[in-house]
C-alpha positions, -999 to 999 in steps of 0.1 A, spaced: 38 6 -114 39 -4 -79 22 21 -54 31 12 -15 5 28 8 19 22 44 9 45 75 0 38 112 -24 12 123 -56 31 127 -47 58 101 -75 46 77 -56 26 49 -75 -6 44 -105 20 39 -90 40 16 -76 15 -6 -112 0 -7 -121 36 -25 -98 38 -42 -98 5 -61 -136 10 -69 -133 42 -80 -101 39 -99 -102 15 -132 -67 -3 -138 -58 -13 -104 -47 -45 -84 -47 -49 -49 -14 -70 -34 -28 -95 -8 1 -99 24 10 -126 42 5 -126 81 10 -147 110 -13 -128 128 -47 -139 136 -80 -129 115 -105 -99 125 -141 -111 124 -146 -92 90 -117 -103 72 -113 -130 51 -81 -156 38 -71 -147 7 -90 -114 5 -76 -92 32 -41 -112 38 -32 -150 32 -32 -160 69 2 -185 75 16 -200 108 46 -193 119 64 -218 105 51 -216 69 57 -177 67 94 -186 81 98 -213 54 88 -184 27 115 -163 42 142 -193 41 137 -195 6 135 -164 -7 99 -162 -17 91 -128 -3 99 -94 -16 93 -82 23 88 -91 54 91 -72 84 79 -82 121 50 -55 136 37 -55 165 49 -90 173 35 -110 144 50 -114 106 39 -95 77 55 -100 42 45 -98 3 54 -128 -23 75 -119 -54 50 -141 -69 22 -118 -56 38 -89 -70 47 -102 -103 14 -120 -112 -7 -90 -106 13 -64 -121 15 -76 -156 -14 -56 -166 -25 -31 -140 -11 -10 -114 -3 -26 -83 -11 -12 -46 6 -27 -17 -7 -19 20 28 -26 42 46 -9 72 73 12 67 98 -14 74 82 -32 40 81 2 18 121 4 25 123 -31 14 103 -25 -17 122 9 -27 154 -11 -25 143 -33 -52 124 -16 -70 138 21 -74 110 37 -92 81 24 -68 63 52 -53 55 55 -18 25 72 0 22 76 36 -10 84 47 -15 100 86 -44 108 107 -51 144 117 -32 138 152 -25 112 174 -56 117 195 -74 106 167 -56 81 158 -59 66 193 -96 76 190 -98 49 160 -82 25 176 -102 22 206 -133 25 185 -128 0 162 -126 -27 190 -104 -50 178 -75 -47 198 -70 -54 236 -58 -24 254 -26 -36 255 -19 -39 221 -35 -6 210 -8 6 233 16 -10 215 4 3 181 1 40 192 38 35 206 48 22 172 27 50 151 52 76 171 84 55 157 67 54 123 61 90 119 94 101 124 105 80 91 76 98 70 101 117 49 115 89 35 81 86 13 74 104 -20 38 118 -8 19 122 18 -16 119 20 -40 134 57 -69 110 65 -90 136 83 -119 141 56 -120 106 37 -133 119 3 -105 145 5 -75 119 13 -94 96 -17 -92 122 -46 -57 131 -32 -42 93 -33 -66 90 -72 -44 126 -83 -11 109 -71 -20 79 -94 -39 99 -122 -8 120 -121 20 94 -125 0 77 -158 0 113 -177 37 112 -168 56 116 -209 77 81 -201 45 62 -190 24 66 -221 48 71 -248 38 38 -264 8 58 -269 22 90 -278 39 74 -310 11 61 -323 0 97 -319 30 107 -333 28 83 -366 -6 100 -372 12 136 -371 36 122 -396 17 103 -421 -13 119 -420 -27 151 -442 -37 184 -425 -73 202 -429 
């Protein structure tokens, strides 16, 4: 199963997904594409495969991405191949802007999507600024986006408040835990459960 995490810059999401994956066993981690330049603690291949321009629109021309979707004036997109590869055998988390999720959901229906918010938008502004990554002009640019991106929240299947980050973990672990104990997800297992019931003798 695919889970797309998306949210406003600055809402905590690259943070929570690091708890999550080292706390939950069974999960993959989809690496974007972006034309954007690197922080000083990411790295290529880890964080995001980091493309120019002109590779990133070569991907698009030939249909190698399952999204793409331009924020705050640089490219960001997932590979089908990046997608398929890592979800053979676990389940997949995908860190995209809502502009991606939409994408996703379109093709693939049963994907669920969690949108993850600060506590308000002065403390979203407060993370921005203290992180000290951005210029002031384009943290102005993201909080005037995060505004835009709130209002299409309800289009998500949960929603997840990044105020206490052990709180908005366990909650984004119980989505997850929640969909694997769903009947249609482990009825492989169930009939092997089932067989037992029906071949074996009582005590």
């Amino acid at each position: 199963m695919v889970f797309v995490i998306s949210g406003p810059s600055g809402c905590g999401k690259s943070t929570l997904i690091k708890e999550l994956l080292a706390s939950l066993p069974g999960l993959d981690f989809s690496v974007s594409h972006t034309t954007r330049s690197p922080r000083p603690d990411e790295v290529n291949g880890r964080d995001y495969y980091f493309v120019s321009r002109e590779e990133f629109q070569k991907m698009q021309a030939a249909g190698a991405l399952a999204e793409s979707a331009l924020v705050h004036g640089e490219w960001y997109g997932t590979s089908l191949a990046e997608i398929e590869n890592k979800s053979k055998n676990k389940d997949l988390i995908l860190d995209i802007d809502v502009q991606g999720a939409r994408q996703i959901k379109a093709r693939l229906a049963e994907a669920n999507l969690i949108f993850v918010v600060p506590p308000s938008f002065s403390e979203l502004e407060k993370r921005l600024r203290e992180r000290k990554t951005d210029s002031p002009q384009a943290i102005t640019l993201r909080l005037e986006n995060a505004r835009q991106e709130i209002l299409q929240s309800d289009f998500f299947d949960y929603l997840v408040i990044n105020g206490e980050l052990g709180k908005a973990v366990e909650e984004l672990r119980s989505i997850i835990i929640a969909y694997r104990c769903q009947f249609k997800v482990r009825q492989k297992e169930f009939q092997e459960i089932l067989k037992s019931f029906r071949t074996g003798s009582g005590s």
